[in-house]
DRENPA-3360 file (N, C-alpha, C; in nm, 2 decimals, always signed):
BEGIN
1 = XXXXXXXX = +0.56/+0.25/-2.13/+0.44/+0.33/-2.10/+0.44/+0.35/-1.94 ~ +0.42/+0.50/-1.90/+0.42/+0.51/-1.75/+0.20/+0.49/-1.72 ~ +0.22/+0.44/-1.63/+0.09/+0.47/-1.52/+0.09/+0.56/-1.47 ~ -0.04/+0.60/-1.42/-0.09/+0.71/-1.37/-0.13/+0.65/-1.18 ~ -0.04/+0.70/-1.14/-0.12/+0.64/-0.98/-0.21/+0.67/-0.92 ~ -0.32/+0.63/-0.86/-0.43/+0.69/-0.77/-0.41/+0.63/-0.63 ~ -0.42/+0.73/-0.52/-0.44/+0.68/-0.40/-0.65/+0.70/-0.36 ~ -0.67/+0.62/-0.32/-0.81/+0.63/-0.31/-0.83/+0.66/-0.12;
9 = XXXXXXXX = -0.94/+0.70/-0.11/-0.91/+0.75/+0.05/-0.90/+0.61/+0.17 ~ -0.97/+0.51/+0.11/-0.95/+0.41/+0.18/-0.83/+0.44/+0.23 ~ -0.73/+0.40/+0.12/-0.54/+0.36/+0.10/-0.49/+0.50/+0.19 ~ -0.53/+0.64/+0.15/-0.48/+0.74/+0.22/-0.51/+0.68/+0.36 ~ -0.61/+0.66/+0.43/-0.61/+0.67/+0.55/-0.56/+0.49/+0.66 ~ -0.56/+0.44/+0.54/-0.47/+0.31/+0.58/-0.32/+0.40/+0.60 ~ -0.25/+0.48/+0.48/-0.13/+0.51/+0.48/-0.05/+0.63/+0.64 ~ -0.22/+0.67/+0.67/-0.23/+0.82/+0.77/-0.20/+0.74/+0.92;
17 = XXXXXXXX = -0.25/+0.61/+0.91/-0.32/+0.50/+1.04/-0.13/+0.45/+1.03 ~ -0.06/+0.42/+0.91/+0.06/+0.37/+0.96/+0.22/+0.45/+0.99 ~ +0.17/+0.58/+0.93/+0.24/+0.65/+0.95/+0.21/+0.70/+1.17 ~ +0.07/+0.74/+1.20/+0.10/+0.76/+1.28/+0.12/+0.66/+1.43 ~ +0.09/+0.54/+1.38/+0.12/+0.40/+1.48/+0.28/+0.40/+1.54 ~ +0.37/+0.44/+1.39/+0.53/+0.46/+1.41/+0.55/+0.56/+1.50 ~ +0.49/+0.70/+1.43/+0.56/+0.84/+1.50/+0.53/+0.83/+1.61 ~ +0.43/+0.76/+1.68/+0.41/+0.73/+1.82/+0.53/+0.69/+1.88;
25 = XXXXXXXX = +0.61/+0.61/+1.83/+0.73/+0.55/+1.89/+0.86/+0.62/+1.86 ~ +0.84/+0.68/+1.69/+0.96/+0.72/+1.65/+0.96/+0.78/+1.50 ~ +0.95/+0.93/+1.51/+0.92/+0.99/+1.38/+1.03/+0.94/+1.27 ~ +1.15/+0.90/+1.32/+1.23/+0.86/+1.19/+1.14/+0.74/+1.16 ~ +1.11/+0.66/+1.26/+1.07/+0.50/+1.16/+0.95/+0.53/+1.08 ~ +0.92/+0.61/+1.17/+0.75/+0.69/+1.09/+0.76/+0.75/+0.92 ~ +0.89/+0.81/+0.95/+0.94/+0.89/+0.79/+0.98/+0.75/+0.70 ~ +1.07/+0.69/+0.76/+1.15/+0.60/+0.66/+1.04/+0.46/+0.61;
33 = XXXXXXXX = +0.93/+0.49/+0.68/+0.81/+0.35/+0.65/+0.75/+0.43/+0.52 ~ +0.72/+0.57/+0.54/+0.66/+0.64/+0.46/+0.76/+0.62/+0.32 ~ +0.85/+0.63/+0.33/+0.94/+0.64/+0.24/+0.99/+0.53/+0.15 ~ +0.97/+0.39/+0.22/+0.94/+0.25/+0.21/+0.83/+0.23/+0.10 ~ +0.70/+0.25/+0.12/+0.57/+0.25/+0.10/+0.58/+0.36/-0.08 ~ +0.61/+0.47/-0.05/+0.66/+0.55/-0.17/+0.75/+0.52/-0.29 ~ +0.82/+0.41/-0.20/+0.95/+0.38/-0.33/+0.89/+0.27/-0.42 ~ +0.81/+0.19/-0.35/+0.75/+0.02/-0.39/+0.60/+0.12/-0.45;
41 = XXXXXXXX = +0.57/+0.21/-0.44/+0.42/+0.22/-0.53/+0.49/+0.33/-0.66 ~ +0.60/+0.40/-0.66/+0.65/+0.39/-0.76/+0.70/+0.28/-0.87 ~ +0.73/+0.20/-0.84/+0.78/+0.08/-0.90/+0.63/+0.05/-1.01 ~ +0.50/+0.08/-0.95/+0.40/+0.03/-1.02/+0.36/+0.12/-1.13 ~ +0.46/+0.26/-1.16/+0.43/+0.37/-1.24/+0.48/+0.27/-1.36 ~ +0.59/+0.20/-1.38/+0.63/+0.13/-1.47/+0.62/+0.00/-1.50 ~ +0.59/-0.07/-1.35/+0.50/-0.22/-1.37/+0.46/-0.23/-1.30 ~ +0.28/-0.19/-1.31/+0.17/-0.22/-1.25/+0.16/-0.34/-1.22;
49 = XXXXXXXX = +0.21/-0.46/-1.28/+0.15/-0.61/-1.28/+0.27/-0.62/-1.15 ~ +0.38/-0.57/-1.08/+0.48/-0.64/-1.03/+0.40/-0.70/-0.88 ~ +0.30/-0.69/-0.82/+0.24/-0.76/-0.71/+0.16/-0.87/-0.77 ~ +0.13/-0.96/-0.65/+0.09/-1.10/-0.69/-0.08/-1.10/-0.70 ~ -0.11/-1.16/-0.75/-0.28/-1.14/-0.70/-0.31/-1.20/-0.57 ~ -0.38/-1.10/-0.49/-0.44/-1.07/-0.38/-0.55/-1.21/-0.37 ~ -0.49/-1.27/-0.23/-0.57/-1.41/-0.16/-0.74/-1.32/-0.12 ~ -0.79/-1.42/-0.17/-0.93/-1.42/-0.13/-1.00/-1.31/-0.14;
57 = XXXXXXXX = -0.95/-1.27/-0.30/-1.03/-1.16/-0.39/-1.07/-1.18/-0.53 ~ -1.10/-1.06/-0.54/-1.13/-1.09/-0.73/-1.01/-1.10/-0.75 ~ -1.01/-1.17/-0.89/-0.90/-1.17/-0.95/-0.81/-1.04/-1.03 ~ -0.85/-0.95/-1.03/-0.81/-0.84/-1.08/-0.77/-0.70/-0.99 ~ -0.77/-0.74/-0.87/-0.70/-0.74/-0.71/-0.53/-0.73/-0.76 ~ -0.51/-0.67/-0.70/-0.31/-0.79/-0.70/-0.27/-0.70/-0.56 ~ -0.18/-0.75/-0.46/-0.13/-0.73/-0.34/+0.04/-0.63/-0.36 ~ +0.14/-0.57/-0.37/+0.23/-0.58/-0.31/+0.29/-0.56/-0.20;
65 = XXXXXXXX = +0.41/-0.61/-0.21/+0.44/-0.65/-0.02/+0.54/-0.52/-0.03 ~ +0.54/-0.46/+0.09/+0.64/-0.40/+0.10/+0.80/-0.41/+0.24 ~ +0.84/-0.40/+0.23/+0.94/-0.49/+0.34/+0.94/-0.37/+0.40 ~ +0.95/-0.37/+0.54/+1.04/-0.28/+0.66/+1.00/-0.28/+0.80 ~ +1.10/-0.28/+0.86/+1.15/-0.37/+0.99/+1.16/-0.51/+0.96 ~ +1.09/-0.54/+1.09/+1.07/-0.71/+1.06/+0.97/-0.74/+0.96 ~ +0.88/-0.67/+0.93/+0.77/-0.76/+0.86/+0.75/-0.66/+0.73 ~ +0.67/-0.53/+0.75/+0.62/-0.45/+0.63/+0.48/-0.45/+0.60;
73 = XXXXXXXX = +0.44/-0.40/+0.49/+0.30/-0.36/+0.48/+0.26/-0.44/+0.32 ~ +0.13/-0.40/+0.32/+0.12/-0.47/+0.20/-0.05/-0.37/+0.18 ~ +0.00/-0.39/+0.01/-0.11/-0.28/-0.03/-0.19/-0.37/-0.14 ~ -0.34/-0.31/-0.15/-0.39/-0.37/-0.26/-0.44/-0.28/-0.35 ~ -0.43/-0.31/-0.49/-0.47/-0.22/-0.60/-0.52/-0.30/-0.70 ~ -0.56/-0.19/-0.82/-0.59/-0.28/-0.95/-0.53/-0.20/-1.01 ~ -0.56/-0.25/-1.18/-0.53/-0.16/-1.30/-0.65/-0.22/-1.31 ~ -0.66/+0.01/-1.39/-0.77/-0.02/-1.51/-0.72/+0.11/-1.59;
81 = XXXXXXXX = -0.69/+0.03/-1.75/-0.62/+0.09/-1.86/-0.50/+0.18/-1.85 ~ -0.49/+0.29/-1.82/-0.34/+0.38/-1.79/-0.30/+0.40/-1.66 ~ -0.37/+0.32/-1.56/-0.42/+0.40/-1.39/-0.36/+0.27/-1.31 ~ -0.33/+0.32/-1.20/-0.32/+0.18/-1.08/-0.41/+0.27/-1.00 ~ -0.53/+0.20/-0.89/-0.59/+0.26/-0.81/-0.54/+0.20/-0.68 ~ -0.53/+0.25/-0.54/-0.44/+0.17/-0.45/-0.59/+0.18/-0.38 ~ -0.60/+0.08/-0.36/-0.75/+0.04/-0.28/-0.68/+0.06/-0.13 ~ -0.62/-0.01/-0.10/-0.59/-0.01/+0.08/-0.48/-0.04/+0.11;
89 = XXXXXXXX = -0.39/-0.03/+0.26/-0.28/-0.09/+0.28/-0.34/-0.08/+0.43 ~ -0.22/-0.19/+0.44/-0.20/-0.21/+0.59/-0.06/-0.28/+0.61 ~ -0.02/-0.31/+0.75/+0.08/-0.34/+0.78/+0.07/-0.49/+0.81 ~ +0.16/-0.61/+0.76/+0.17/-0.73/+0.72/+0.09/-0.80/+0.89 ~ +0.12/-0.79/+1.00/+0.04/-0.82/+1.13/-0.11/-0.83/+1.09 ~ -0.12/-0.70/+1.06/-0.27/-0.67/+1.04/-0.39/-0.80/+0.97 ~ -0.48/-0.80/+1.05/-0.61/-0.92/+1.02/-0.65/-0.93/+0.89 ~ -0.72/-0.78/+0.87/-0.76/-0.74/+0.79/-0.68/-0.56/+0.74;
97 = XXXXXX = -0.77/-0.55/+0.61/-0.75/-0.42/+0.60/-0.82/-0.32/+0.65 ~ -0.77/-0.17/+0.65/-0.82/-0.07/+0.72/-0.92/+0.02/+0.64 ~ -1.01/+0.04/+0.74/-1.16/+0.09/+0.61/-1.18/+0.20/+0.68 ~ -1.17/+0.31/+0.61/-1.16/+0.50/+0.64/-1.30/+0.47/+0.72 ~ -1.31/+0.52/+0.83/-1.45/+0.58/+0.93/-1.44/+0.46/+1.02 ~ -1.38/+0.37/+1.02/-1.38/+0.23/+1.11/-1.30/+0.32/+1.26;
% end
């Protein structure tokens, strides 16, 4: 069974915030993070469950990591029934996650 993915605006503009932190430095690393991030939330079209459950949340949270450079990003989502919804991402440094109008 495939999933249906949703990016929710939170996650878009966590995604908009990491794309343009790179291009600052270097549109390739900018593109190929983007590309990173695309390849690993595909993966969830066929196993939604493959991230771990997310520290110091509900339990129906789950995190995946995604690798590139040194560290990588990490996104949080849920399922609910045919859907993965991507609540937020940020890049593995990061404190917290990034909340659209902050």
């Amino acid at each position: 069974m495939s999933y249906l993915v949703h990016w929710t605006d939170n996650a878009t503009a966590g995604l908009e915030k990491a794309y343009l932190f790179l291009a600052d430095k270097s549109e390739e690393a900018a593109i190929g993070a983007i590309k990173a991030i695309r390849e690993k939330v595909l993966l969830l079209e066929q196993f939604p469950n493959a991230g771990r459950p997310a520290d110091d949340m509900e339990p129906e949270y789950r995190e995946l990591l995604i690798p590139f450079g040194g560290a990588g990003y990490v996104l949080v989502y849920e399922v609910l029934g045919n859907s993965v919804y991507i609540l937020a991402l940020k890049h593995q440094k990061e404190a917290g996650y990034y909340e659209a109008g902050s």
